[in-house]
C-alpha atoms as an extended CHARMM CRD file, in Angstrom:
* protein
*
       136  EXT
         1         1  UNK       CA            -12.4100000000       -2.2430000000      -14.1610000000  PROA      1               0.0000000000
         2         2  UNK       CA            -14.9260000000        0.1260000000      -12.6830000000  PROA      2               0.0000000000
         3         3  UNK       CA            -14.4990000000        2.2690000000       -9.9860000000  PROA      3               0.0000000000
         4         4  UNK       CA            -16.6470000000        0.3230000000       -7.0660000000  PROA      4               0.0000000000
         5         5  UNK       CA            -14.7480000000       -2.6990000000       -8.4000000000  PROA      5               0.0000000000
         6         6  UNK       CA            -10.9290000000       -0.9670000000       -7.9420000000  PROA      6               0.0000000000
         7         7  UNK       CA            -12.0760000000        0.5290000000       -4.7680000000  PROA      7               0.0000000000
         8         8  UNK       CA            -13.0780000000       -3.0350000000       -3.3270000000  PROA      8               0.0000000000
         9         9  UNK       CA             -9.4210000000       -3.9140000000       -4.6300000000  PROA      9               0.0000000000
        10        10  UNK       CA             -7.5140000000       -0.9790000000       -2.5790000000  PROA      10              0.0000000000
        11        11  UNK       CA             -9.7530000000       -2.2980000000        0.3410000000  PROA      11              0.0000000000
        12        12  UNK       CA             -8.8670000000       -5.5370000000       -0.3910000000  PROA      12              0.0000000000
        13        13  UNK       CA             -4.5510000000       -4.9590000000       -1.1310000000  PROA      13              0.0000000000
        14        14  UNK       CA             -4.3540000000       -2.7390000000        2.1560000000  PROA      14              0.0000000000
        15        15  UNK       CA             -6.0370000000       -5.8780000000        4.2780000000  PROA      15              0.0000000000
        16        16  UNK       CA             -3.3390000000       -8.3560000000        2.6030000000  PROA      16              0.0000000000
        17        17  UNK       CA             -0.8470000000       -6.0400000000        3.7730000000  PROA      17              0.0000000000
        18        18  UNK       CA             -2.0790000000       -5.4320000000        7.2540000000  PROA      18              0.0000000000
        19        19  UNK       CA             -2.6110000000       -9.5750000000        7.0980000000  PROA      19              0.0000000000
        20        20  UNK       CA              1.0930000000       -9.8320000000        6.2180000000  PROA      20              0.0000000000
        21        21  UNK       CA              2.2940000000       -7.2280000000        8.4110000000  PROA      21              0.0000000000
        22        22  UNK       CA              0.5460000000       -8.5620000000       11.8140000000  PROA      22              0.0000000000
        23        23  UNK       CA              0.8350000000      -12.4770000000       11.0320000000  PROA      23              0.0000000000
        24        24  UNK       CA              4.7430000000      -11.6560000000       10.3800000000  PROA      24              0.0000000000
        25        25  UNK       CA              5.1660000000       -9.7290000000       13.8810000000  PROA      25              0.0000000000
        26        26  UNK       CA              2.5350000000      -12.2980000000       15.9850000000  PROA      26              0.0000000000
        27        27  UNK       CA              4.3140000000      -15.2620000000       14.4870000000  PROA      27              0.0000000000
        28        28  UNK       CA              7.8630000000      -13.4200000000       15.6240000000  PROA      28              0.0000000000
        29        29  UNK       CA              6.6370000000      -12.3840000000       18.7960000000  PROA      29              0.0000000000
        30        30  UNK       CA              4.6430000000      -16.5200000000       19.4600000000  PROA      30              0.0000000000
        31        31  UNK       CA              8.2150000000      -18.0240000000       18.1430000000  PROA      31              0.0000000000
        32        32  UNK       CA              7.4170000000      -18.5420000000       14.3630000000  PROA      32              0.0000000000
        33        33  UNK       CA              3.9880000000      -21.1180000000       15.3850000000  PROA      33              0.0000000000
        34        34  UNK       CA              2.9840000000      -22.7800000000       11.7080000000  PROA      34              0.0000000000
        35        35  UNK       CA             -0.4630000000      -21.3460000000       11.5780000000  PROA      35              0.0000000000
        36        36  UNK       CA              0.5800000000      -17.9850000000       12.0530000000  PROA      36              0.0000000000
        37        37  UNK       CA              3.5150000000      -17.9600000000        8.8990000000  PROA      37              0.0000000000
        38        38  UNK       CA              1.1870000000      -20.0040000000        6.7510000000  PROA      38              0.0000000000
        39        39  UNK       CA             -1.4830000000      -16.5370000000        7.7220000000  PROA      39              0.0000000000
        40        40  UNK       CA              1.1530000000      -14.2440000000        6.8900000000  PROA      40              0.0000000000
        41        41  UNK       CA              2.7660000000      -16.3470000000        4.1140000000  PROA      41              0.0000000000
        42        42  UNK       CA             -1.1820000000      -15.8360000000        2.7530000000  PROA      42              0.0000000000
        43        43  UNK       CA             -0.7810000000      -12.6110000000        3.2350000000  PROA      43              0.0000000000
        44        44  UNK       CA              2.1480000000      -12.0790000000        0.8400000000  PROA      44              0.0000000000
        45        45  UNK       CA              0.6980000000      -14.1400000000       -1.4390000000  PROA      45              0.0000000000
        46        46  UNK       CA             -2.7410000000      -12.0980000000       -1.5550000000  PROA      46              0.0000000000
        47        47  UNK       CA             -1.4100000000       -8.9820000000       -1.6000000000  PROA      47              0.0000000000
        48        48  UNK       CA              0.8320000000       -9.6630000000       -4.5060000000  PROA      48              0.0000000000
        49        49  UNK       CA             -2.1320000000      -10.9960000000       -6.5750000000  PROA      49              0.0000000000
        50        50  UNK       CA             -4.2190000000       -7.6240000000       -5.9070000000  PROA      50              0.0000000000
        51        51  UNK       CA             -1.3650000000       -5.4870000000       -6.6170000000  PROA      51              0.0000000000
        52        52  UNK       CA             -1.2070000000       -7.3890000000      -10.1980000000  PROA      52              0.0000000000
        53        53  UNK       CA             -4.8290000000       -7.1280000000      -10.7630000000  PROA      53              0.0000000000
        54        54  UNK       CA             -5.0680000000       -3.5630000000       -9.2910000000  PROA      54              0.0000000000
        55        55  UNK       CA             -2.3740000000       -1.4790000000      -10.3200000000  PROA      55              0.0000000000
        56        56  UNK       CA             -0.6700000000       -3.8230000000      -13.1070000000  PROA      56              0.0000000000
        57        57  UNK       CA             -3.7350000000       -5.1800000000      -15.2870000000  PROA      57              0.0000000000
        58        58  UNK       CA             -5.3540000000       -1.3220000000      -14.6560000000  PROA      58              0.0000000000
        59        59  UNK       CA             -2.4920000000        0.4490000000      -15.8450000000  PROA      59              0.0000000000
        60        60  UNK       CA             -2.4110000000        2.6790000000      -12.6420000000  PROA      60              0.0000000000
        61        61  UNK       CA              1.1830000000        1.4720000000      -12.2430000000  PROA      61              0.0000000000
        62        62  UNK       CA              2.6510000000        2.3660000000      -15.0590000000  PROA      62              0.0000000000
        63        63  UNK       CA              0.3510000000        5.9900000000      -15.2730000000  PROA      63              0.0000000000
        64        64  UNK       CA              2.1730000000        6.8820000000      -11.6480000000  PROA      64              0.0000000000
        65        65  UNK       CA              5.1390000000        6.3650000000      -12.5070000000  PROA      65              0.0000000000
        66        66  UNK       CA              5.2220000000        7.9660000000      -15.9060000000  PROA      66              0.0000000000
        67        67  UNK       CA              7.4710000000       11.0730000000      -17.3160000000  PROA      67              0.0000000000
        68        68  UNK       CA              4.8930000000       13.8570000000      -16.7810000000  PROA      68              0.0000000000
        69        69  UNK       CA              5.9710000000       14.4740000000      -20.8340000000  PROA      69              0.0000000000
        70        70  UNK       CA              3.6250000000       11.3360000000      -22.2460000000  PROA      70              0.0000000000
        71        71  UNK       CA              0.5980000000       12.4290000000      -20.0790000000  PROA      71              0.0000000000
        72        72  UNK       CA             -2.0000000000       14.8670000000      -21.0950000000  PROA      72              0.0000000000
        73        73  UNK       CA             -2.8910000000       17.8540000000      -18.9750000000  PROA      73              0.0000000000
        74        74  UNK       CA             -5.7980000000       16.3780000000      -17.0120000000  PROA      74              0.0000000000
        75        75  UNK       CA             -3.6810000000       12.8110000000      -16.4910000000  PROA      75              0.0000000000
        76        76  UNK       CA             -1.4720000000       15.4960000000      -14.6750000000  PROA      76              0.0000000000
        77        77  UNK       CA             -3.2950000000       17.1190000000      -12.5170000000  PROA      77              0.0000000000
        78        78  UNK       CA             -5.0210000000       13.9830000000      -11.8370000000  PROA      78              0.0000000000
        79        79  UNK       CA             -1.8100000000       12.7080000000      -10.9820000000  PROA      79              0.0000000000
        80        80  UNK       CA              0.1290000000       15.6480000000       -8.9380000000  PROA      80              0.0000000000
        81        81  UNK       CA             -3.1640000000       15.6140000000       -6.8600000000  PROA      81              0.0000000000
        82        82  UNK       CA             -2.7480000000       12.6870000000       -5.9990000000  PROA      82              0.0000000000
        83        83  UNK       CA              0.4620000000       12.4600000000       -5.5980000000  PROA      83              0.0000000000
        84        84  UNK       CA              0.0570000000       15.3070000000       -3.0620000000  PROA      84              0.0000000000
        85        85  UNK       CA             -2.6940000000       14.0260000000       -1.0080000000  PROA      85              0.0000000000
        86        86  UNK       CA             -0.8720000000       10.6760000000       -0.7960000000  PROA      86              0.0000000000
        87        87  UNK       CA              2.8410000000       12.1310000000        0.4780000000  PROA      87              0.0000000000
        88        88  UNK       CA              0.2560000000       13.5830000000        3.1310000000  PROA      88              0.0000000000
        89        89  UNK       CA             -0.8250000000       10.6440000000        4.1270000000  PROA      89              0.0000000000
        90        90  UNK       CA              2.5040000000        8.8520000000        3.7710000000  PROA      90              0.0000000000
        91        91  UNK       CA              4.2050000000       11.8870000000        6.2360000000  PROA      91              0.0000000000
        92        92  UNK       CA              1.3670000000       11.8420000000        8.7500000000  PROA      92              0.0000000000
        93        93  UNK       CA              1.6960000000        8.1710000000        8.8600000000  PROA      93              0.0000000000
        94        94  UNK       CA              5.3970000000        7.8990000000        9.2990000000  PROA      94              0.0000000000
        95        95  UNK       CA              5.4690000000       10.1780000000       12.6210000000  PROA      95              0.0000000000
        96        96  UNK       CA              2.7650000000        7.8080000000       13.7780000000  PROA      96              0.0000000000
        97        97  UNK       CA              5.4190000000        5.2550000000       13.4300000000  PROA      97              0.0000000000
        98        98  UNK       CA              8.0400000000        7.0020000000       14.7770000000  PROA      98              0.0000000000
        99        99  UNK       CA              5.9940000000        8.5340000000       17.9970000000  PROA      99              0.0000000000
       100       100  UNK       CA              4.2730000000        5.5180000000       19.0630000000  PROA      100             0.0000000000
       101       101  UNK       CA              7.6930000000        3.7530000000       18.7390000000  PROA      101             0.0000000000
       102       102  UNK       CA              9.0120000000        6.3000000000       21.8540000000  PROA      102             0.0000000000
       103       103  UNK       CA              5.5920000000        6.0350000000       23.4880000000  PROA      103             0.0000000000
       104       104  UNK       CA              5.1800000000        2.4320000000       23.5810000000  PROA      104             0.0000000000
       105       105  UNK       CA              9.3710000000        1.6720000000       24.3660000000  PROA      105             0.0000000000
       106       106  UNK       CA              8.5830000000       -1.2570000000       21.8120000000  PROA      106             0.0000000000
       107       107  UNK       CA             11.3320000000       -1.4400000000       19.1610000000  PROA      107             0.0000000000
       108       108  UNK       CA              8.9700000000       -2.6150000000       16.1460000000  PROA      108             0.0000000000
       109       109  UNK       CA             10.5850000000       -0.4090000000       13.6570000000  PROA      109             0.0000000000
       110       110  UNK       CA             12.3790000000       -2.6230000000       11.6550000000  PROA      110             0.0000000000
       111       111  UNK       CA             13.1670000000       -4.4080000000        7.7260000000  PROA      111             0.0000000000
       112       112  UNK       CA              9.8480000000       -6.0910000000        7.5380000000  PROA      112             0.0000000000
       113       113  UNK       CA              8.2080000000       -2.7520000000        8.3720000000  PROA      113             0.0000000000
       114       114  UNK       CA             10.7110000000       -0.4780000000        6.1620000000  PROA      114             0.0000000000
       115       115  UNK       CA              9.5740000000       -3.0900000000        3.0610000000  PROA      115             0.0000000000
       116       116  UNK       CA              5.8640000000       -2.1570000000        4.1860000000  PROA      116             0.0000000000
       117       117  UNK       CA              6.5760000000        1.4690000000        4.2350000000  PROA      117             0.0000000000
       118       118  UNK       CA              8.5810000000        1.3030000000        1.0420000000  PROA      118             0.0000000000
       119       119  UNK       CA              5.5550000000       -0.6210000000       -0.5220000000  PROA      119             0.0000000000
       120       120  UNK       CA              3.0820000000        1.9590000000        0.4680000000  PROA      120             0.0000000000
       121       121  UNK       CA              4.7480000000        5.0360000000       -0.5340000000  PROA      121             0.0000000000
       122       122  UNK       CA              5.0710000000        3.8080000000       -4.1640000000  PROA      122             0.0000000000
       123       123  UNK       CA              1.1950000000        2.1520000000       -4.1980000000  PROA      123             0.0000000000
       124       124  UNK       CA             -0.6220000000        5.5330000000       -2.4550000000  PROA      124             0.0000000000
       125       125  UNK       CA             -1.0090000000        7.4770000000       -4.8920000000  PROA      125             0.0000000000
       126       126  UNK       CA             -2.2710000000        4.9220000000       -7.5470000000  PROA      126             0.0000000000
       127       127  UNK       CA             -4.5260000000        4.1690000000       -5.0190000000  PROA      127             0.0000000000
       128       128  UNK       CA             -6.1660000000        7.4150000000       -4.9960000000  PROA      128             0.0000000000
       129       129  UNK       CA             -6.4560000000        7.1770000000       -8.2590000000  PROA      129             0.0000000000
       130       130  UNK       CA             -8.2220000000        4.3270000000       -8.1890000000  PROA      130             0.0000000000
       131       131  UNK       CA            -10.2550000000        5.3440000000       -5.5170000000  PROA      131             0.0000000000
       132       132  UNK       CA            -11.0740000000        8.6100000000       -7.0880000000  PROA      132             0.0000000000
       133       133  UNK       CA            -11.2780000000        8.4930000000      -10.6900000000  PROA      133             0.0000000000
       134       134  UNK       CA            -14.6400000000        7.7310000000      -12.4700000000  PROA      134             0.0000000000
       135       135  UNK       CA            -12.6450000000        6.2340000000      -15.6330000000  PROA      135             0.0000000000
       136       136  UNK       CA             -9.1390000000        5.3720000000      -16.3100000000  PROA      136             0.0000000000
């Protein structure tokens, strides 16, 4: 897969989960309407079909989450770049969470957004990579 192709992809698996994310909490906040779990039910469903042809078909995946042992010297700095740049991210993105949770007196934080969370720590920095990286 070539890089303009795996960058349409992150695009692409970071709208699922935004899809998933606000059709679960309109649908909870409306009273579960149809329309609005069949959008986030599409949502799950989407975003676990670009993960697989992102990050499993790619490799990316399995490269993150490798011993640093089995990986050459440029799969490592590749990797511990962006590993850093995406726990960055991840930190600056979690007080945003946290903060506008005080500001807005809305209690939002909550399982469905812990999975999210959970989800996008482990997919960040594979998708820098795939963002970044001319070939894989």
């Amino acid at each position: 897969m070539n890089r303009e192709k795996r960058r349409l992809m992150v695009i692409l698996n970071f709208f699922f989960l935004l899809l998933l994310w606000v059709g679960f909490y309109l649908s909870r906040l409306l009273g579960y309407p149809i329309p609005l779990l069949i959008l986030a039910g599409s949502g799950l469903i989407l975003l676990i079909i670009s993960f697989l042809q992102l990050y499993i078909k790619t490799g990316l995946w399995s490269l993150v989450h490798s011993s640093f042992s089995k990986l050459d010297e440029r799969q490592i700095q590749s990797i511990y770049k962006a590993l850093r740049f995406s726990y960055s991210i991840f930190t600056i993105l979690i007080l945003i969470v946290i903060y506008s949770n005080f500001v807005l007196g809305i209690a939002f934080i909550d399982a469905v957004l812990g999975i999210i969370l959970i989800y996008l720590a482990h997919i960040l920095p594979a998708a820098i990579l795939a963002w970044t990286e001319k070939e894989l």
